[in-house]
C-alpha positions as CSV (number, residue, x, y, z in Angstrom):
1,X,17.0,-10.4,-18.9
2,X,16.4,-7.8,-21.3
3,X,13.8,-5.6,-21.4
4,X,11.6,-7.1,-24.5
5,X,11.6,-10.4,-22.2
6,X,9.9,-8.6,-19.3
7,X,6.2,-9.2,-19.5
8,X,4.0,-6.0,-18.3
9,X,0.0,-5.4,-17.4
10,X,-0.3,-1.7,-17.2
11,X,-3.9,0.0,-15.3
12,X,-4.6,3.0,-14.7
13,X,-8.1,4.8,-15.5
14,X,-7.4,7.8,-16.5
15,X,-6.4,7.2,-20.8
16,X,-4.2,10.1,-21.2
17,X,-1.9,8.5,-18.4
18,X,-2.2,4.7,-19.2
19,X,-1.5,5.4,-23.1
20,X,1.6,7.7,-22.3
21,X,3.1,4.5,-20.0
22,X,2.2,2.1,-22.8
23,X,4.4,4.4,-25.3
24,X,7.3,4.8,-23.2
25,X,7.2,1.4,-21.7
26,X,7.2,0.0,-25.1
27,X,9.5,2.3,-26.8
28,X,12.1,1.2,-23.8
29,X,12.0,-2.2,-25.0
30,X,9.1,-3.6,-22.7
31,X,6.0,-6.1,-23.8
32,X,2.8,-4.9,-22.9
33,X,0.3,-7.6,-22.7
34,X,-2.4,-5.8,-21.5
35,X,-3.4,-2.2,-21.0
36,X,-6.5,-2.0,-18.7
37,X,-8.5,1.2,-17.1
38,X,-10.1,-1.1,-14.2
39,X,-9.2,-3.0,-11.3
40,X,-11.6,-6.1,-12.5
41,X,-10.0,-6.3,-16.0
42,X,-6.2,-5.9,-14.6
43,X,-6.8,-9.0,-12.0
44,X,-8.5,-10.5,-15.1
45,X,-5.7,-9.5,-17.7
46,X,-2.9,-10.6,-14.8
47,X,-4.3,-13.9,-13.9
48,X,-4.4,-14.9,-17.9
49,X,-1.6,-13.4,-18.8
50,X,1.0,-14.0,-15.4
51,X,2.8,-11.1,-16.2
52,X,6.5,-10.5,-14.6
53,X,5.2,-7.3,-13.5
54,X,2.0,-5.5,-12.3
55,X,2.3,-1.4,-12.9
56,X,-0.8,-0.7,-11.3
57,X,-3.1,2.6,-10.2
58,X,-4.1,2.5,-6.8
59,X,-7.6,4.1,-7.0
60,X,-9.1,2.5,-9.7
61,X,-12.8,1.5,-10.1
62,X,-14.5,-1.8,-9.6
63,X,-11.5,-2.7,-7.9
64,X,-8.6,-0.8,-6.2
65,X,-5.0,-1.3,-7.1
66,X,-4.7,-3.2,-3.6
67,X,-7.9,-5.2,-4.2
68,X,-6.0,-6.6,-7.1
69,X,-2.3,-7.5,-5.5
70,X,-4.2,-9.3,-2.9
71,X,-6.2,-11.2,-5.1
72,X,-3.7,-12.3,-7.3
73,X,-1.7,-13.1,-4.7
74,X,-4.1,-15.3,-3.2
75,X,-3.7,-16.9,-6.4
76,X,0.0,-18.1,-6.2
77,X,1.2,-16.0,-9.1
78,X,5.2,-14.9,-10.0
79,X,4.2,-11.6,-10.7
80,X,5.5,-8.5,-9.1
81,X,3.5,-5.6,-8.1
82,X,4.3,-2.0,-8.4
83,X,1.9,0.3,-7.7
84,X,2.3,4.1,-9.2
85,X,0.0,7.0,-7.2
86,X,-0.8,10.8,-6.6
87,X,-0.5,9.8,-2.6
88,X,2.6,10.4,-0.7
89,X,0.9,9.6,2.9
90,X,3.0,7.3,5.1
91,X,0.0,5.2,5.5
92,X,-0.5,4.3,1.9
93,X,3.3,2.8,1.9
94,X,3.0,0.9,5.0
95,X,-0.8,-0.6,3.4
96,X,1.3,-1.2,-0.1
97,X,4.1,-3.0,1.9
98,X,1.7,-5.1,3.9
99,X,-0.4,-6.3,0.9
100,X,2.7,-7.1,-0.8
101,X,3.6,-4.5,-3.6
102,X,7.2,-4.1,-4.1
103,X,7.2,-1.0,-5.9
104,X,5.9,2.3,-4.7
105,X,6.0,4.9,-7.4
106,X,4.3,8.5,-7.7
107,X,2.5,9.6,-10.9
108,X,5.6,12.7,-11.1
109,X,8.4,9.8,-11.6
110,X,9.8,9.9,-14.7
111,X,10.1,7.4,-17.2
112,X,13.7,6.9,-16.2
113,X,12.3,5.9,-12.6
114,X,9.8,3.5,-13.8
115,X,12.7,1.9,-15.6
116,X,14.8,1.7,-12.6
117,X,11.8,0.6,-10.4
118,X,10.8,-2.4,-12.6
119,X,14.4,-3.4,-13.2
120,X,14.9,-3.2,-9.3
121,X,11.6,-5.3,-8.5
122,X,12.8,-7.5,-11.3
123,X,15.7,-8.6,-9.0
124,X,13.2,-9.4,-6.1
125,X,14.2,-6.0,-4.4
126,X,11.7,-3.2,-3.0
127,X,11.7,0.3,-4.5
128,X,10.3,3.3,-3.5
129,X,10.1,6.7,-5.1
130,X,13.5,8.8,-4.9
131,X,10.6,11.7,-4.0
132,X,10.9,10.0,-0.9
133,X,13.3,10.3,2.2
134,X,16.7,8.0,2.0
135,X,15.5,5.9,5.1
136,X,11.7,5.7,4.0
137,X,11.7,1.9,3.7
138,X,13.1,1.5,7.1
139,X,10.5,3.7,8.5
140,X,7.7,2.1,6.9
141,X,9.1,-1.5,7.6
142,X,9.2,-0.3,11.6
143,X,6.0,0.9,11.5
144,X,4.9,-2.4,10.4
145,X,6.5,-4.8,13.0
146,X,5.1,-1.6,15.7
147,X,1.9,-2.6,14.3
148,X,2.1,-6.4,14.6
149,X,2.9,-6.1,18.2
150,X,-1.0,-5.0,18.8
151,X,-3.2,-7.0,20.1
152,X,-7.1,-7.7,18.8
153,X,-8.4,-5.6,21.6
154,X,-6.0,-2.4,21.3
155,X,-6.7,-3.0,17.2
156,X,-10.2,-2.6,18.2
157,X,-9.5,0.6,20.1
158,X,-7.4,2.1,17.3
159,X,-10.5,1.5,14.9
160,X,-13.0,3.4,17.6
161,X,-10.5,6.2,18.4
162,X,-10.2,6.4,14.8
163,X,-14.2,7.3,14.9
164,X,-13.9,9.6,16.8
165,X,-15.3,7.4,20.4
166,X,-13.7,8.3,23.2
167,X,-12.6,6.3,26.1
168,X,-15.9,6.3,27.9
169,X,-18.3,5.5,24.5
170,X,-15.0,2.8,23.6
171,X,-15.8,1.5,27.2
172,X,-19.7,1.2,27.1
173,X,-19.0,-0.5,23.3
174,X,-16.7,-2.8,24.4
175,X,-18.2,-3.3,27.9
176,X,-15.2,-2.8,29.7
177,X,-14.7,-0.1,32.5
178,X,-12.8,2.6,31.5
179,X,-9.7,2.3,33.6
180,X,-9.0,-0.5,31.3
181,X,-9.3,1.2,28.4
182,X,-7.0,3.8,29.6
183,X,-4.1,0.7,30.6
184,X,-5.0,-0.3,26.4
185,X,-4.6,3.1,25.3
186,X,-1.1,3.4,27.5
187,X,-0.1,-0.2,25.8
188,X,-0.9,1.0,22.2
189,X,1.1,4.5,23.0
190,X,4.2,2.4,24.2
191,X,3.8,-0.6,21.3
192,X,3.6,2.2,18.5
193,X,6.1,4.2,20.3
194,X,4.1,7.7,21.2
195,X,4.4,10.6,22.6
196,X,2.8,10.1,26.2
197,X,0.1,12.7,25.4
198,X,-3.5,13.0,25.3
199,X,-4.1,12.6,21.8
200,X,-1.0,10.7,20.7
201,X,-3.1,7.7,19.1
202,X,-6.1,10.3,17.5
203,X,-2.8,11.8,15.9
204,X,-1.8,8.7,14.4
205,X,-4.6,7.3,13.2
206,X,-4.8,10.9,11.2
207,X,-1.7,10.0,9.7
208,X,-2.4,6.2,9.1
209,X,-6.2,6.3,7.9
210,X,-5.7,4.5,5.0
211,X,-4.5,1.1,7.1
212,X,-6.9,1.3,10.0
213,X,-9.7,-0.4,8.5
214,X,-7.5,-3.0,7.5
215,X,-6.3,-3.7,11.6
C-alpha cells in the first residue's frame, strides 16, 4: 500500500505540534482526513471517517487519547491506534498496550520514526519508540500477564496501598483482620514478582500510577 492510500486522523491540542505533523505527514505522501485538537472531535472525526490509522495525543481535553482508542474500539472499527506522548513512564506503555494502541511514540521522534511506526502498525505489528530499551515490549507485555494473575481482592489492595492505607486502615476498610491482609500483600509481591521487602508494592504502584485506577 502506498502511502497516499493510508487514511490518517491526526489530534493533538497543542496547534504548533498538530500542524507541523499534518505538513510532514502529507508532504510524505499520507491523506489526512481530519486534523483535530480534542479527544471528542478525534473519536467523532474517527468513527466517520474509519481511518487506517489513529496518531493520537494522550492528554488531550474533553477526552484523553486512551478515552478515545477504547471507545472506538468498542465500536468494532479497522483502525489502528498510535498514540505519540511527552511520557516515557513504564506505566503509561503497559496502560497503552492494555487499551489496545499499537504504537507508542514520544513527541522527540522524528518524522522518519512516525513513518516507520505507521508503516509498522500498518502490517498489524506493535511499535514502540527506538528512545526506548531493545526488550521494552517484552517488559511491558510481562508486566501485563503479572498483572492479570491478581485477584479482585489483592487489585483492591493495590488501589488502597496506592492511597497511601496501610495494612491496618486496608483491614478495617475491607473488614478483614490484618493477618490476611499481610498473606494478600505476600501474594501480590510473589504474583508481580517483588522484592520481599516492606514497601515493595508502595514502590510499584509509584512507578505504575497511571494503570492503578484502571485495576
Amino acid at each position: 500500500m502506498s502511502n497516499k492510500n493510508i487514511t490518517i486522523v491526526l489530534a493533538d491540542d497543542h496547534p504548533i505540534m498538530l500542524k507541523g505533523i499534518k505538513q510532514e505527514l502529507e508532504l510524505a505522501g499520507y491523506s489526512i482526513v481530519a486534523a483535530v485538537d480534542n479527544g471528542a472531535s478525534a473519536l467523532d472525526s474517527i468513527i466517520l471517517n474509519q481511518p487506517d490509522i489513529a496518531l493520537l495525543d494522550i492528554e488531550m481535553p474533553i477526552l484523553n487519547g486512551f478515552e478515545v482508542v477504547k471507545h472506538c474500539i468498542s465500536q468494532n472499527l479497522k483502525t489502528r491506534y498510535i498514540v505519540m506522548t511527552y511520557h516515557k513512564q513504564k506505566g503509561f506503555v503497559v496502560q497503552a498496550k492494555k487499551v489496545g494502541v499499537q504504537g507508542y511514540l514520544l513527541k522527540e521522534d522524528s518524522i522518519e520514526e512516525i513513518k516507520k511506526c505507521i508503516d509498522i502498525v500498518m502490517d498489524g505489528e506493535s511499535y514502540y519508540s527506538s528512545s526506548f530499551k531493545e526488550n521494552f515490549e517484552n517488559s511491558v507485555e510481562d508486566e501485563l500477564k503479572k498483572i492479570q494473575l491478581l485477584t479482585p481482592s489483592e487489585r483492591t489492595i493495590i488501589r488502597l496501598i496506592s492511597q497511601g492505607k496501610n495494612s491496618t486502615e486496608i483491614g478495617e476498610i475491607l473488614t478483614v483482620s490484618n493477618r490476611t491482609i499481610q498473606k494478600h500483600r505476600a501474594n501480590i509481591i510473589a504474583k508481580l514478582e517483588l522484592e520481599p521487602i516492606s514497601d515493595a508494592i508502595s514502590q510499584w504502584t509509584e512507578n505504575y500510577k497511571e494503570i492503578i485506577v484502571s485495576l
